[in-house]
TIZAVO-575685 format. One record per atom (N, C-alpha, C, O): residue number from 1; residue in three letters; chain; atom name; x, y, z. Coordinates in pm, 1 decimal, decimal comma. Example, Ala and Ser with C-alpha at 12.3 -4.5 7.8 and 13.67 -1.06 7.14 Angstrom:
+-----+------+-----+------+----------+----------+----------+
: seq : type : mol : atom :       xx :       yy :       zz :
+-----+------+-----+------+----------+----------+----------+
:   1 :  Ala :   A :    N :   1319,0 :   -569,0 :    780,0 :
:   1 :  Ala :   A :   CA :   1230,0 :   -450,0 :    780,0 :
:   1 :  Ala :   A :    C :   1320,0 :   -330,0 :    780,0 :
:   1 :  Ala :   A :    O :   1423,6 :   -331,9 :    846,5 :
:   2 :  Ser :   A :    N :   1285,0 :   -225,0 :    708,0 :
:   2 :  Ser :   A :   CA :   1367,0 :   -106,0 :    714,0 :
:   2 :  Ser :   A :    C :   1290,0 :      3,0 :    787,0 :
:   2 :  Ser :   A :    O :   1340,9 :    113,8 :    803,9 :
+-----+------+-----+------+----------+----------+----------+
REM end
This chain:
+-----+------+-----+------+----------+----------+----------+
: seq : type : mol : atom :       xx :       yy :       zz :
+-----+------+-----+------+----------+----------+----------+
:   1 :  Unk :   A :    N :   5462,1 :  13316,1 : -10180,4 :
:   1 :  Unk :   A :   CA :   5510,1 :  13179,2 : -10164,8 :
:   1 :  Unk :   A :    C :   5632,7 :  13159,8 : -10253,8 :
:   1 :  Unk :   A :    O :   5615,3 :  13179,3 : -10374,1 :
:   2 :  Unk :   A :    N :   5756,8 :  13123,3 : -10210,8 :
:   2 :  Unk :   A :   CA :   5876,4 :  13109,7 : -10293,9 :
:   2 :  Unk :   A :    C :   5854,5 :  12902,3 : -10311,5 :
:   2 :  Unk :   A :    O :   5850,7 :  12825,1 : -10215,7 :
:   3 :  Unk :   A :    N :   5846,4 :  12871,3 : -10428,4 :
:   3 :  Unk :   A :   CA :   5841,2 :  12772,2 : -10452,6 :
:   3 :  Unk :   A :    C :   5961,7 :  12689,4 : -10512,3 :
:   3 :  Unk :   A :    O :   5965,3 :  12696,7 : -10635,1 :
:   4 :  Unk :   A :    N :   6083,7 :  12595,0 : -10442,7 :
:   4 :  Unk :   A :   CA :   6202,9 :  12522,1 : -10489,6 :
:   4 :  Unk :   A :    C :   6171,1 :  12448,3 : -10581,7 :
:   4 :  Unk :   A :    O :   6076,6 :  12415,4 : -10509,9 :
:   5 :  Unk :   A :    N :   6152,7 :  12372,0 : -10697,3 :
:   5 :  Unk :   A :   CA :   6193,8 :  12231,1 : -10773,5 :
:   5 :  Unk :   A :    C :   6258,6 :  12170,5 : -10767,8 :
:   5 :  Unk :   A :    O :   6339,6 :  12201,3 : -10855,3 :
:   6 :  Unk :   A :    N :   6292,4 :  12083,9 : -10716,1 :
:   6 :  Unk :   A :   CA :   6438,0 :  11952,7 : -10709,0 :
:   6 :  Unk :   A :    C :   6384,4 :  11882,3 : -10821,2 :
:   6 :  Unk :   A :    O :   6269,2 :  11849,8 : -10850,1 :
:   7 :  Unk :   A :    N :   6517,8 :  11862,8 : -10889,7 :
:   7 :  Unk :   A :   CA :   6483,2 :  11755,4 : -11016,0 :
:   7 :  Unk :   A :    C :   6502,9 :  11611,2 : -10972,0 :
:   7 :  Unk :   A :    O :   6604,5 :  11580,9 : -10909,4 :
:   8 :  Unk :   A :    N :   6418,3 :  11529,2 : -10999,2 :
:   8 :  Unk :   A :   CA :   6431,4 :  11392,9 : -10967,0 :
:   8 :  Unk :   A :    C :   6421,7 :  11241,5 : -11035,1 :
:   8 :  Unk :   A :    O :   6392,5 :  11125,2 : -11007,1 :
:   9 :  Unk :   A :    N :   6480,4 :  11350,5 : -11177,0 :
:   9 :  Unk :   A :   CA :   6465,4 :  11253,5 : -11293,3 :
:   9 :  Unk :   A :    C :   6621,6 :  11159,0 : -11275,6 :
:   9 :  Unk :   A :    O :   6705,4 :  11169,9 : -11186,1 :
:  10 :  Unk :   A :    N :   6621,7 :  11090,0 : -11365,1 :
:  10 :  Unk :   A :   CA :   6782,6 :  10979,2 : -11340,7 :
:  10 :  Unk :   A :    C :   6874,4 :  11021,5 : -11311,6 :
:  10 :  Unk :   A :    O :   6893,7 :  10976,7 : -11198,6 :
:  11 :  Unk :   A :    N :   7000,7 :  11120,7 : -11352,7 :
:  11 :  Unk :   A :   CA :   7102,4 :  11153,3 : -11336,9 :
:  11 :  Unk :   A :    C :   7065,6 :  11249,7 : -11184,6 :
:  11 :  Unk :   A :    O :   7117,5 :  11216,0 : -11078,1 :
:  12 :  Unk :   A :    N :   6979,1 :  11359,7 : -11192,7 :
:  12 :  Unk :   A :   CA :   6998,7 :  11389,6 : -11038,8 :
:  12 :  Unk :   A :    C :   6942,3 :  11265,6 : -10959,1 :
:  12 :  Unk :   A :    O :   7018,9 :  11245,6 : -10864,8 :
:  13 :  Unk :   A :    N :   6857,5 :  11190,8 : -10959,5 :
:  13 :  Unk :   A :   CA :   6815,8 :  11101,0 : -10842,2 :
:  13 :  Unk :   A :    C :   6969,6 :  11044,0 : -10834,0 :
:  13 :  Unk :   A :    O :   7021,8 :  11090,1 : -10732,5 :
:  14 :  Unk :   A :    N :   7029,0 :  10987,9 : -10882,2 :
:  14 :  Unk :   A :   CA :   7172,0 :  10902,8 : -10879,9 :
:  14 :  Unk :   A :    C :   7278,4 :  10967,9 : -10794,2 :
:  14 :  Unk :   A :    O :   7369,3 :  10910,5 : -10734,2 :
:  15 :  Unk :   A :    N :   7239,1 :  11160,3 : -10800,6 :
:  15 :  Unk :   A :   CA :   7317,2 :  11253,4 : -10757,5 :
:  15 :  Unk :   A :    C :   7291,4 :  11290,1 : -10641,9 :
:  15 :  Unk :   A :    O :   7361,2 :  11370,9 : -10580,6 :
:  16 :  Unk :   A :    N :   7184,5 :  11234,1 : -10595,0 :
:  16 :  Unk :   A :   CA :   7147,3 :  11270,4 : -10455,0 :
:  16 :  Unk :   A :    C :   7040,7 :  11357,7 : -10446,1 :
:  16 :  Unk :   A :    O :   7045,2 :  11450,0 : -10364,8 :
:  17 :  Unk :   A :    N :   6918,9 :  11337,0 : -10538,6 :
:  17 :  Unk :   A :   CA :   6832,9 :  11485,3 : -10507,9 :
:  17 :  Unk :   A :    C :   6752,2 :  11424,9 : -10409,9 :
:  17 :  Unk :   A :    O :   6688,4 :  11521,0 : -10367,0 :
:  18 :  Unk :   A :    N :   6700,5 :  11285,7 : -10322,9 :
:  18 :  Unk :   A :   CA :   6633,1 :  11295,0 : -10217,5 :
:  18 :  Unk :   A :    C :   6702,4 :  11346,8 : -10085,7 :
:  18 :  Unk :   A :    O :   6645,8 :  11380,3 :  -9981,6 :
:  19 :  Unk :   A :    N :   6877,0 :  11345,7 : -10121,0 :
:  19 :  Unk :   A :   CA :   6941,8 :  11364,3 : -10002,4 :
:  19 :  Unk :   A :    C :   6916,8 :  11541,7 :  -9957,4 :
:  19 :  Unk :   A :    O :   6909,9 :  11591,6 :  -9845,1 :
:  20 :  Unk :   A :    N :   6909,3 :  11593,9 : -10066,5 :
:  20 :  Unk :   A :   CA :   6889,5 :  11757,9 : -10095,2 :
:  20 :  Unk :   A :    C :   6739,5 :  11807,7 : -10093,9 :
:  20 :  Unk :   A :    O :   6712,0 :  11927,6 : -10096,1 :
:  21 :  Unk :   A :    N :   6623,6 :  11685,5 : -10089,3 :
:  21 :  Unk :   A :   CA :   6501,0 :  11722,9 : -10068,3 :
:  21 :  Unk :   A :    C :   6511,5 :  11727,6 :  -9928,5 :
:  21 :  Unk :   A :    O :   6476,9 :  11832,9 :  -9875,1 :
:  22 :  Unk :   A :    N :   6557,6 :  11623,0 :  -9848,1 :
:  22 :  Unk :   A :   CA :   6586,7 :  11618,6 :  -9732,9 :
:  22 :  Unk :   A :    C :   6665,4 :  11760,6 :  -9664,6 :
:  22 :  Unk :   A :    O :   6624,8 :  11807,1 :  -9558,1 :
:  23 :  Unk :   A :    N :   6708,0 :  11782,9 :  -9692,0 :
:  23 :  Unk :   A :   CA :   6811,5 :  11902,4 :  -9659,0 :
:  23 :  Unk :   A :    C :   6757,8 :  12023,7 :  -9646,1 :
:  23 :  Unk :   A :    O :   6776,3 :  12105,7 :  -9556,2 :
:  24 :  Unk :   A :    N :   6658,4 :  12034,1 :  -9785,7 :
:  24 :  Unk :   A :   CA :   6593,7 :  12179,7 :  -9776,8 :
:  24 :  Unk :   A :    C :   6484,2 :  12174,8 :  -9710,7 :
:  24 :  Unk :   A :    O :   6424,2 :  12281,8 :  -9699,9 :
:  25 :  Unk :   A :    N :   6416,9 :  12037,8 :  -9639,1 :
:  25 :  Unk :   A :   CA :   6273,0 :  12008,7 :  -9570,9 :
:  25 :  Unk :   A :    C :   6351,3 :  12071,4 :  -9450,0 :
:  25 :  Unk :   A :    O :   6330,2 :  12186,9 :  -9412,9 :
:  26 :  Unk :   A :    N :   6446,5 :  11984,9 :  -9388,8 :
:  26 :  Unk :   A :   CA :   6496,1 :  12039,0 :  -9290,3 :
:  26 :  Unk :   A :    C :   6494,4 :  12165,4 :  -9243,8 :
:  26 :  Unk :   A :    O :   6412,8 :  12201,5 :  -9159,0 :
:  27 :  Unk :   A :    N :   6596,1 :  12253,9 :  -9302,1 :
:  27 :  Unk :   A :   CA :   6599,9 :  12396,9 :  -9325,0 :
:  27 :  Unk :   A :    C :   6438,1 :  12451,0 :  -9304,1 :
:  27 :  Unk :   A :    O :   6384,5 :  12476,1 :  -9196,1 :
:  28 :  Unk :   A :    N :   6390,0 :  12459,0 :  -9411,4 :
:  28 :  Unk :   A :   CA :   6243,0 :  12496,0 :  -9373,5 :
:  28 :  Unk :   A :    C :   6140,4 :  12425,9 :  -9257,2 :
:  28 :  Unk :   A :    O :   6025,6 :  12460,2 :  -9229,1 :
:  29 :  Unk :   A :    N :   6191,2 :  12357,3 :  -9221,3 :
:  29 :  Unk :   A :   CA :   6107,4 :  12309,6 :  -9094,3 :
:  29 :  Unk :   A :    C :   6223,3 :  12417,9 :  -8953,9 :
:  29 :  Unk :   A :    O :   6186,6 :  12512,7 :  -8884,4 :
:  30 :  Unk :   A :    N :   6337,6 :  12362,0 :  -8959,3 :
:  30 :  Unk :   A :   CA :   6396,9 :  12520,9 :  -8843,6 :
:  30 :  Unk :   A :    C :   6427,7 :  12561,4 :  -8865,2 :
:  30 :  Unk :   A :    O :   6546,8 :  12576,4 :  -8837,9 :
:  31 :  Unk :   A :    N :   6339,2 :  12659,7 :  -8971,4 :
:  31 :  Unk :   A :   CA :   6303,3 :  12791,3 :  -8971,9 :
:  31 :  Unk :   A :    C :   6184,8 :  12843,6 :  -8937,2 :
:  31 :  Unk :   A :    O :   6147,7 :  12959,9 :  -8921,4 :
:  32 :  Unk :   A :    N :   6121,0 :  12720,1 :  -8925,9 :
:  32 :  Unk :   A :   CA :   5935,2 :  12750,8 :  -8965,8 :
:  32 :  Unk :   A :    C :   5896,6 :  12829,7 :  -9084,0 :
:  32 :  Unk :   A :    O :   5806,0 :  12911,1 :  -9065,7 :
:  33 :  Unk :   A :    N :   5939,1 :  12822,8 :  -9181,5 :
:  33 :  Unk :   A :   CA :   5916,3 :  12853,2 :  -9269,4 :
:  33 :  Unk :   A :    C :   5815,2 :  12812,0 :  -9380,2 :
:  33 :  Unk :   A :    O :   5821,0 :  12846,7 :  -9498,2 :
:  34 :  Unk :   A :    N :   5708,9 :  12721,5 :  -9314,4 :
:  34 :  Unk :   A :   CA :   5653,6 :  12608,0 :  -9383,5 :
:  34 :  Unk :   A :    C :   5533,5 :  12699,9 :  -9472,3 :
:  34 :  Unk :   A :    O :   5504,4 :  12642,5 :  -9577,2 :
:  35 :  Unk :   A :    N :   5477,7 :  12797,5 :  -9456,0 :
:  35 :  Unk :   A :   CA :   5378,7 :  12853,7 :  -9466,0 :
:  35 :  Unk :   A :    C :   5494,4 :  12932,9 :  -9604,0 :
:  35 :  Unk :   A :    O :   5431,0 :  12975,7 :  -9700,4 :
:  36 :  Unk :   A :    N :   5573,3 :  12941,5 :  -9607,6 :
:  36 :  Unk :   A :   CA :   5655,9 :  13050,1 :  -9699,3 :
:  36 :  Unk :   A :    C :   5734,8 :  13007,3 :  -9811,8 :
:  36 :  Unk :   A :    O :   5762,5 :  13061,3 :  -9918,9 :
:  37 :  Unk :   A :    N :   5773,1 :  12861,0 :  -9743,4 :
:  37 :  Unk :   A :   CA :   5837,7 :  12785,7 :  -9874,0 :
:  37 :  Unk :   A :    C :   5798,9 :  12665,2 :  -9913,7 :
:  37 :  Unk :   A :    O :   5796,1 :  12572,9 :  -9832,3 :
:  38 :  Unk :   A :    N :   5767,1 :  12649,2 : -10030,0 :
:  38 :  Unk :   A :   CA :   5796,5 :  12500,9 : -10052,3 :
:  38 :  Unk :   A :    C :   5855,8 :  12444,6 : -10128,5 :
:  38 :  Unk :   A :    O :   5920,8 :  12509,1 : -10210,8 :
:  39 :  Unk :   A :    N :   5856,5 :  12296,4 : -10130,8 :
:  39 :  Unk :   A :   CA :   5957,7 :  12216,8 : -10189,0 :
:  39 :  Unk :   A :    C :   5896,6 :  12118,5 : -10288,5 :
:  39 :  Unk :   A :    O :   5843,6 :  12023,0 : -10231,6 :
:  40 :  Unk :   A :    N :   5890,0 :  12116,1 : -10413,8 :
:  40 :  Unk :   A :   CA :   5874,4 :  11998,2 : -10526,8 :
:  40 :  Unk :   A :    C :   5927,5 :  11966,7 : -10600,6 :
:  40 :  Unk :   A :    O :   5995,9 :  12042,3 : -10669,6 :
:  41 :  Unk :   A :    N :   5916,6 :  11806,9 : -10622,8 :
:  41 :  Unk :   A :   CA :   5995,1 :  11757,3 : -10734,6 :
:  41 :  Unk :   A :    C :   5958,8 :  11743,2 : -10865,4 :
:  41 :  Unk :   A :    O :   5852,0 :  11688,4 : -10892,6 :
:  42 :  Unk :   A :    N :   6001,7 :  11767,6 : -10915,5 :
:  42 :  Unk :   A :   CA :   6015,4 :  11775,7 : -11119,4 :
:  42 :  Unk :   A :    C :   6101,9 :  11673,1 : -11151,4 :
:  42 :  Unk :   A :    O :   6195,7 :  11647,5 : -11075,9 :
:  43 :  Unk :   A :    N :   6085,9 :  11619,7 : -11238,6 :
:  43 :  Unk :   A :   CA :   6077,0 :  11528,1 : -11384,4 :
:  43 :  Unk :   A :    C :   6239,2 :  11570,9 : -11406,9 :
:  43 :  Unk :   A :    O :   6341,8 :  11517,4 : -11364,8 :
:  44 :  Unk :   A :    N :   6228,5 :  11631,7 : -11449,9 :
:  44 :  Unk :   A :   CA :   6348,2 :  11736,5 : -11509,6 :
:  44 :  Unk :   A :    C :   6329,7 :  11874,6 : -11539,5 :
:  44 :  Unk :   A :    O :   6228,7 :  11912,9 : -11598,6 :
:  45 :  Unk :   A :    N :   6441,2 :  11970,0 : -11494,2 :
:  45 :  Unk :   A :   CA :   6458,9 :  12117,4 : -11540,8 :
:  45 :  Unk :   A :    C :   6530,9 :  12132,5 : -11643,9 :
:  45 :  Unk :   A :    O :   6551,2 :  12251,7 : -11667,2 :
:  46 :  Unk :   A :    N :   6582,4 :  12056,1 : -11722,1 :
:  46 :  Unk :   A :   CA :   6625,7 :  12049,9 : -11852,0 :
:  46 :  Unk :   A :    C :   6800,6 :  12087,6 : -11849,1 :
:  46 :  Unk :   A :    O :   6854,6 :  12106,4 : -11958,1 :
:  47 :  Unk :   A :    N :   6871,2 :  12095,9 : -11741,5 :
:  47 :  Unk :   A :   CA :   7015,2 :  12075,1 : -11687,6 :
:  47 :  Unk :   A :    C :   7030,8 :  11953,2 : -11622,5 :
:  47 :  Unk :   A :    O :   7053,1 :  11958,4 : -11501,6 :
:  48 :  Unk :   A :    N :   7023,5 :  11836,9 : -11680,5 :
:  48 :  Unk :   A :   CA :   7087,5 :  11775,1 : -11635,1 :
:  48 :  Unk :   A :    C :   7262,7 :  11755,5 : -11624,3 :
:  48 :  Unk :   A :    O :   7323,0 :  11661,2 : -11573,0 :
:  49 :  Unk :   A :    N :   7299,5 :  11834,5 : -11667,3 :
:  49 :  Unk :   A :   CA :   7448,0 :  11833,5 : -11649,3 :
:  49 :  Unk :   A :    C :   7483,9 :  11899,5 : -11465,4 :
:  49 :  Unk :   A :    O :   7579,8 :  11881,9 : -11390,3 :
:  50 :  Unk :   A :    N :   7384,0 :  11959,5 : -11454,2 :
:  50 :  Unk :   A :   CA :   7407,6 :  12053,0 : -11350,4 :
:  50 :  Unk :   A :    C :   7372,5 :  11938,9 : -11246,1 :
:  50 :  Unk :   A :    O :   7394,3 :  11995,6 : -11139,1 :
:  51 :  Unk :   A :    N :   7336,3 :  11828,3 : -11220,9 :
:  51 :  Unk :   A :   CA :   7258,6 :  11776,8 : -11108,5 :
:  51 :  Unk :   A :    C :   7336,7 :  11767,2 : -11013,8 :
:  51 :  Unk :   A :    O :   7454,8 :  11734,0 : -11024,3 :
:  52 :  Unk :   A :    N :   7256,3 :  11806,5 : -10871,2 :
:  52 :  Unk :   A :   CA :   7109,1 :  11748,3 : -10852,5 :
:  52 :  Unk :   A :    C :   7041,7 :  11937,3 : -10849,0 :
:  52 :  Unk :   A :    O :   7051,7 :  12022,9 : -10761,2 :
:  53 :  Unk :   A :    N :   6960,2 :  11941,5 : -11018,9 :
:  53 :  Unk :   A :   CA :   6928,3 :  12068,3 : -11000,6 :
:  53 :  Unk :   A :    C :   6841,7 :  12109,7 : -10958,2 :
:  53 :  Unk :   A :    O :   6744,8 :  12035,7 : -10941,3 :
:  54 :  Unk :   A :    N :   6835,9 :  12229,5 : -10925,8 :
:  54 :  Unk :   A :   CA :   6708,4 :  12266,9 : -10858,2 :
:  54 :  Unk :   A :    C :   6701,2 :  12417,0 : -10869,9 :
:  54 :  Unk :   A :    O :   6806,6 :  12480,4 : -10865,4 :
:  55 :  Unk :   A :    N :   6538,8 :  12504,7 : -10890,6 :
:  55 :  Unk :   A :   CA :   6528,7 :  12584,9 : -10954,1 :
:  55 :  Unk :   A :    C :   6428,1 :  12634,7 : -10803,1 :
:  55 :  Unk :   A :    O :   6365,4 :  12571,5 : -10718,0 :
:  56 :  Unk :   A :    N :   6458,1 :  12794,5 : -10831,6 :
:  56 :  Unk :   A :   CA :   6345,3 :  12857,3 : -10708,5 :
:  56 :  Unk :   A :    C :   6272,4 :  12961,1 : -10801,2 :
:  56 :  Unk :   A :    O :   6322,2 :  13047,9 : -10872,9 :
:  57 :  Unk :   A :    N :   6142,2 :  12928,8 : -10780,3 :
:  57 :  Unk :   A :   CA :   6055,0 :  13006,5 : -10867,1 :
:  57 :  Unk :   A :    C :   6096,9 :  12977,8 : -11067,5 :
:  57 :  Unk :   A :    O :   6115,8 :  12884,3 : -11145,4 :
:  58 :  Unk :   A :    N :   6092,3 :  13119,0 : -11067,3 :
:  58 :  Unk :   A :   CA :   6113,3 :  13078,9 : -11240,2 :
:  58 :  Unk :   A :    C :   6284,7 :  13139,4 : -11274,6 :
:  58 :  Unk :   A :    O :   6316,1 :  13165,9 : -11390,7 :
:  59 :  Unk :   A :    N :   6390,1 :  13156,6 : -11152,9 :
:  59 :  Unk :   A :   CA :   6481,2 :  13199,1 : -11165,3 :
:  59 :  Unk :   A :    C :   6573,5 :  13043,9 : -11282,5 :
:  59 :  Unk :   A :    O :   6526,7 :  12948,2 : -11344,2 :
:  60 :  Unk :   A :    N :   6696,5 :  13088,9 : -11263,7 :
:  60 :  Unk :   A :   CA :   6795,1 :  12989,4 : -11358,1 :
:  60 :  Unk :   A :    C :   6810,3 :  12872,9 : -11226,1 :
:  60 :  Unk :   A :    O :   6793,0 :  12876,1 : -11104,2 :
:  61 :  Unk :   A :    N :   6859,0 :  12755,7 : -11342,9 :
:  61 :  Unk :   A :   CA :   6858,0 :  12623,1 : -11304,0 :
:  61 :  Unk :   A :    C :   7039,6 :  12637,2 : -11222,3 :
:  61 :  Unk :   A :    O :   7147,9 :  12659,6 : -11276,4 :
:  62 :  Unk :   A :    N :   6996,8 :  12607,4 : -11047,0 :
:  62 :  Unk :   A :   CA :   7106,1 :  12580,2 : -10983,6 :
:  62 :  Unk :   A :    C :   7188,1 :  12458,0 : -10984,6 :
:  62 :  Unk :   A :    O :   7141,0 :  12379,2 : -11066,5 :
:  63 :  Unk :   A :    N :   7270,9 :  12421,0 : -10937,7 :
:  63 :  Unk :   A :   CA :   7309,3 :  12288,5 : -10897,6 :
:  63 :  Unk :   A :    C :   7362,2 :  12283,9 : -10745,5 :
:  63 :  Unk :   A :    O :   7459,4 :  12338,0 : -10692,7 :
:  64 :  Unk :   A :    N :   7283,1 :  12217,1 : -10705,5 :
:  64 :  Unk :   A :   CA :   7307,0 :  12170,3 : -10540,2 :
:  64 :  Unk :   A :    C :   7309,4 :  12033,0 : -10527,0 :
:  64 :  Unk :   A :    O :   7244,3 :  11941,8 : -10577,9 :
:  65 :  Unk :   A :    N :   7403,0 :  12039,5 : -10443,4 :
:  65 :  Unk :   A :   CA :   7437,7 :  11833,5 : -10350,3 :
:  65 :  Unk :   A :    C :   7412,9 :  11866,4 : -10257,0 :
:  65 :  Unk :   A :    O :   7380,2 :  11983,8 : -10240,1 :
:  66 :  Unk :   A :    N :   7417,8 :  11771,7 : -10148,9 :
:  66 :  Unk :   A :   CA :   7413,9 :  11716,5 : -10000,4 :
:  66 :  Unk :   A :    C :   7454,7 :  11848,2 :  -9921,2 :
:  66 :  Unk :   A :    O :   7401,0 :  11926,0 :  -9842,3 :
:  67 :  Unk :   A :    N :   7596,3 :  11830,1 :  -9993,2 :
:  67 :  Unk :   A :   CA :   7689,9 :  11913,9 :  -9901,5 :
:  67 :  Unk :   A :    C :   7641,3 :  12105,6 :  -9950,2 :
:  67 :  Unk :   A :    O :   7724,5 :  12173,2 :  -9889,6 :
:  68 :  Unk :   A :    N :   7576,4 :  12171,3 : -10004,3 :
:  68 :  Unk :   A :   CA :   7548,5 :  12312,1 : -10066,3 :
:  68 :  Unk :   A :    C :   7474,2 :  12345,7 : -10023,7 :
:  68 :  Unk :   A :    O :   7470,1 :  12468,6 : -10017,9 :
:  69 :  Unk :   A :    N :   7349,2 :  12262,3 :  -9955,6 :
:  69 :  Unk :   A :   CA :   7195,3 :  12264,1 :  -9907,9 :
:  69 :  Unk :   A :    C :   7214,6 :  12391,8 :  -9823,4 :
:  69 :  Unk :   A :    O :   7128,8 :  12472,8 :  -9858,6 :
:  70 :  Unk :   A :    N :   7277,3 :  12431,6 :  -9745,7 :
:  70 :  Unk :   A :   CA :   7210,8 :  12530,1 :  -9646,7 :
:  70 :  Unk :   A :    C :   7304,4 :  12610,3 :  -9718,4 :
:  70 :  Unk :   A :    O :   7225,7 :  12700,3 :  -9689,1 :
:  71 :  Unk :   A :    N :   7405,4 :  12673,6 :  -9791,1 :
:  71 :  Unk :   A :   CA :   7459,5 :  12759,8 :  -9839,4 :
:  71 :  Unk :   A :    C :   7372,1 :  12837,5 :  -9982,7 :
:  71 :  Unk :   A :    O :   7369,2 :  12957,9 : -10008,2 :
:  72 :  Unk :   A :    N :   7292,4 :  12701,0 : -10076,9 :
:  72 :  Unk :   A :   CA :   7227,9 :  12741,6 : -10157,6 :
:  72 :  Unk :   A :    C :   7063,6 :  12834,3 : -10094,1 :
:  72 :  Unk :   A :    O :   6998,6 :  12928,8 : -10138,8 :
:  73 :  Unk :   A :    N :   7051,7 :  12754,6 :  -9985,4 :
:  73 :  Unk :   A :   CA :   6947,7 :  12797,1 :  -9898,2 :
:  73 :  Unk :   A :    C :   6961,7 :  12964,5 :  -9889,1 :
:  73 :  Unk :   A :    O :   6902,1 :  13054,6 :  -9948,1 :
:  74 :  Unk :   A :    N :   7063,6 :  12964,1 :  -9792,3 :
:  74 :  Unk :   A :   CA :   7090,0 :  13131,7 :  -9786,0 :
:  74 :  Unk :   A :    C :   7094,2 :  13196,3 :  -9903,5 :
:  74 :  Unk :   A :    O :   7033,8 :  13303,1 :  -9913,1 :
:  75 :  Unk :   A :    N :   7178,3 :  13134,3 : -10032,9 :
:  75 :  Unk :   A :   CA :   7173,5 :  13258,5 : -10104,4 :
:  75 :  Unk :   A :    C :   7049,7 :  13239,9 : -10197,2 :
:  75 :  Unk :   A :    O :   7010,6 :  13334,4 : -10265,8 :
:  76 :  Unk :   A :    N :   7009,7 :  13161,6 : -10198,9 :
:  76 :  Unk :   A :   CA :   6906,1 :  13183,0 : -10306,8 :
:  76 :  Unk :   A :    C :   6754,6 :  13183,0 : -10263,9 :
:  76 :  Unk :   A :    O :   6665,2 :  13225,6 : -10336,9 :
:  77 :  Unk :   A :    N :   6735,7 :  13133,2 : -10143,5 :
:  77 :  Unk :   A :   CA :   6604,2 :  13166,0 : -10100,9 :
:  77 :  Unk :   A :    C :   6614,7 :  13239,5 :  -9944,5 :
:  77 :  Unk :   A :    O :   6507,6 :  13256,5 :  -9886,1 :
:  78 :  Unk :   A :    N :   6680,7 :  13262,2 :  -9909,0 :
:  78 :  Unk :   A :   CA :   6689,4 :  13336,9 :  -9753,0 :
:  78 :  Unk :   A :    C :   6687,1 :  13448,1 :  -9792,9 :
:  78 :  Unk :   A :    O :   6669,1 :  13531,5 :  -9704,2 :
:  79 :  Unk :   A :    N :   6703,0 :  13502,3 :  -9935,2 :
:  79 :  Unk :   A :   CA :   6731,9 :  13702,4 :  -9959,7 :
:  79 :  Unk :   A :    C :   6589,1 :  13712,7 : -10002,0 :
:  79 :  Unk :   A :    O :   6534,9 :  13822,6 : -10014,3 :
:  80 :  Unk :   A :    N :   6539,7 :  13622,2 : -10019,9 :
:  80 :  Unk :   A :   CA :   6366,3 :  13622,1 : -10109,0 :
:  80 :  Unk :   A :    C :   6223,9 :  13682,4 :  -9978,9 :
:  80 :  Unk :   A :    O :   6127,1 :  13755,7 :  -9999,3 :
:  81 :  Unk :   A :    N :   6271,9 :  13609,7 :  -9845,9 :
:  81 :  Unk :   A :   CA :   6204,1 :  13654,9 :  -9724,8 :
:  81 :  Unk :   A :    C :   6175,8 :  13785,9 :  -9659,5 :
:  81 :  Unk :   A :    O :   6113,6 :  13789,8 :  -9553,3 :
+-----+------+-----+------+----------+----------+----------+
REM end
């Protein structure tokens, strides 16, 4: 199971992390991927400079917006499959 974190503490919520929860539900729904990935939100990953961050598994803290969602997708969880 590859597990995402979206942070959804103040500075990313402000930054758009429901727009990017949205984004990566998407993605994993056409893909069907539902059984393989999932998606939760955290408090904070402790980058908030980076927002709207988001972490896969126990790798380093990314930063993704709106617009990165399916590019961060590919590279950081599509090589994991």
């Amino acid at each position: 199971m590859i597990t995402i974190n979206i942070c959804i503490g103040s500075a990313c919520h402000l930054k758009g992390a429901y727009n990017v929860i949205k984004g990566l539900q998407k993605i994993i729904d056409e893909r069907n991927l539902e059984d393989i990935v999932s998606v939760k939100a955290a408090f904070c990953l402790g980058e908030c400079t980076k927002s709207v961050s988001v972490k896969v598994n126990d790798d380093k803290v990314v930063s993704v917006s709106e617009k990165t969602v399916e590019e961060f997708f590919n590279n950081n969880v599509s090589r994991r499959l």
